[in-house]
C-alpha positions in Angstrom: 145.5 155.4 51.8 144.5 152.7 53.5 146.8 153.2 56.2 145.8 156.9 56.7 141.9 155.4 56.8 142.8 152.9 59.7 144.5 155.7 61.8 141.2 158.2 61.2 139.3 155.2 62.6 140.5 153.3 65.1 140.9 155.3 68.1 143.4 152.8 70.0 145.7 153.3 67.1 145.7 157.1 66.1 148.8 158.1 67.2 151.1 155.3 66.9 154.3 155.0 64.5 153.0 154.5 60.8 155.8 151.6 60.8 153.7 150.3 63.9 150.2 150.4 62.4 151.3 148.9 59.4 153.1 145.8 61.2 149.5 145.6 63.0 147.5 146.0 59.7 149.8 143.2 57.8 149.3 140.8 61.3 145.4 141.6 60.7 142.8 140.2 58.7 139.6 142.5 57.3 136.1 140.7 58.2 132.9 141.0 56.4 130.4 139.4 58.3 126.8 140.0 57.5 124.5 141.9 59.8 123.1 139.4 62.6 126.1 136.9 62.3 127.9 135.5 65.5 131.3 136.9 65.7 132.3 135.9 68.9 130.0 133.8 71.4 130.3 134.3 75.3 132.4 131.5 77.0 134.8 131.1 73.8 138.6 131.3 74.3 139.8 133.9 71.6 143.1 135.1 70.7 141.9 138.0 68.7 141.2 141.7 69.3 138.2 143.0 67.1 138.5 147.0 65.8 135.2 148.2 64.7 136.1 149.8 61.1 132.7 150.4 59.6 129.1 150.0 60.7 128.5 148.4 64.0 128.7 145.5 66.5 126.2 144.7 69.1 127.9 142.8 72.5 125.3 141.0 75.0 126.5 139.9 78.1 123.6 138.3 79.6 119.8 138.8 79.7 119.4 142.7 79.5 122.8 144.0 79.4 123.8 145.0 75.5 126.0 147.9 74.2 126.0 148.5 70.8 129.9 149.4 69.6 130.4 151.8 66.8 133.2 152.4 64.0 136.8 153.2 66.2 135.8 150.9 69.0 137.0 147.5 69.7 136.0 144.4 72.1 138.4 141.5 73.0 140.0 143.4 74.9 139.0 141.6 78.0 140.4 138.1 77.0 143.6 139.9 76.0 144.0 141.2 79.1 142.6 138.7 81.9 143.4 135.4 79.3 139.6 134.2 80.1 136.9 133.5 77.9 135.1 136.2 76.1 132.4 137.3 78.8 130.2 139.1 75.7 128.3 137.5 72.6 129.4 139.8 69.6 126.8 139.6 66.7 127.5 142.2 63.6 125.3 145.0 62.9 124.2 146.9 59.9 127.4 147.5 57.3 130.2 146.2 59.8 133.6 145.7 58.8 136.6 144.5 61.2 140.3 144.6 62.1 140.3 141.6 63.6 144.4 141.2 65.1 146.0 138.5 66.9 146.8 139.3 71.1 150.5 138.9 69.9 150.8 141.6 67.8 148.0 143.9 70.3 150.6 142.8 73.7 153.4 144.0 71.3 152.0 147.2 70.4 151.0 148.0 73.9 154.4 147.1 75.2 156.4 149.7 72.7 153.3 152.3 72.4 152.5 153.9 76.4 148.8 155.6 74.9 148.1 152.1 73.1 148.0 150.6 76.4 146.7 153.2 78.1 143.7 153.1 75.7 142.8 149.7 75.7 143.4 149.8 79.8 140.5 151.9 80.1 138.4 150.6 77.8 139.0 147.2 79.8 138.0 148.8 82.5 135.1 150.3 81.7 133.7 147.4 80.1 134.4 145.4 83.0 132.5 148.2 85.8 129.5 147.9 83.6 129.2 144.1 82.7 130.5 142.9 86.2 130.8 145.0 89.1 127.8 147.5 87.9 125.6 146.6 85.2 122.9 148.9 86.1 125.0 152.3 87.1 125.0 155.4 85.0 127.5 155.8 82.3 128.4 158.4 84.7 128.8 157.0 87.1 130.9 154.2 85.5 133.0 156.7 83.9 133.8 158.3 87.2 134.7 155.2 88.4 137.2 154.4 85.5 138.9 157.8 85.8 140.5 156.6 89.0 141.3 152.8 88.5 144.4 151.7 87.3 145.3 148.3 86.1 148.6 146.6 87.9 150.6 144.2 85.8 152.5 142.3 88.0 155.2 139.4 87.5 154.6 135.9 88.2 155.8 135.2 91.7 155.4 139.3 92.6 153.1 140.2 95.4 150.0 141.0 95.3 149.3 141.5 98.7 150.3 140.2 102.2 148.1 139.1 104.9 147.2 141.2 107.5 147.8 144.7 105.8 145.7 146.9 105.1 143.3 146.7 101.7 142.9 149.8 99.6 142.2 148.5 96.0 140.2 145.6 94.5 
């Protein structure tokens, strides 16, 4: 049952393999913290991805910019993905419960599951239009904008661009 419970609430996970959540879930630990403790404090190196499984987290980024995440949602996504520091404070909220997983078995799952990446893309780059590039735009507006960005992976030693042509993406 507990299995079933996890894929009802964690969005980035719904679909996959029930072989696949449950190597996730046994990779995982299940945090308790008490409303208004520190999960996660900006500027720390992490090598965990947080899933929201109950109650709520609230994420500051600076002086006026906070989101409150609900259960489904997850932050750490932006250290698994760029390999920098966290760029949010996480403090837990009222009843919260995590997932909290290790990068290694997140990268894993995104590399065998297409929508698991996918997910967590756009979640990255939503976070990242709103706490860097546009902190004070719509969520429309930020949403539009995430509808046609695409994240490139690319190899070390690959090309990112060459100098002199012409520059379409950021």
């Amino acid at each position: 049952w507990a299995l079933a419970y996890m894929r009802k609430r964690l969005h980035a996970f719904a679909n996959v393999t029930p072989q696949a959540l449950r190597d996730l879930v046994i990779a995982s630990r299940i945090l308790t913290p008490r409303s208004g403790r520190q999960i996660v404090e900006r500027g720390d190196y992490s090598s965990t991805v947080f899933s929201v499984l109950r109650g709520e987290v609230h994420l500051s980024a600076g002086e006026g910019q906070r989101m409150t995440l609900q259960a489904g949602q997850l932050f750490g996504e932006i250290s698994l993905i760029s390999g920098r520091p966290h760029q949010n404070s996480a403090v837990a909220g009222k009843d919260c419960v995590l997932l909290a997983t290790p990068h290694s078995a997140v990268k894993k799952l995104m590399k065998a599951d297409a929508g698991v990446r996918d997910y967590i893309d756009r979640g990255f780059i939503v976070r990242a239009l709103k706490l860097f590039l546009l902190p004070h735009a719509s969520a429309k507006t930020i949403h539009a904008l995430a509808d046609g960005a695409k994240i490139h992976r690319l190899a070390a030693g690959e090309t990112l661009f060459q100098q002199g042509a012409l520059v379409d993406r950021l």
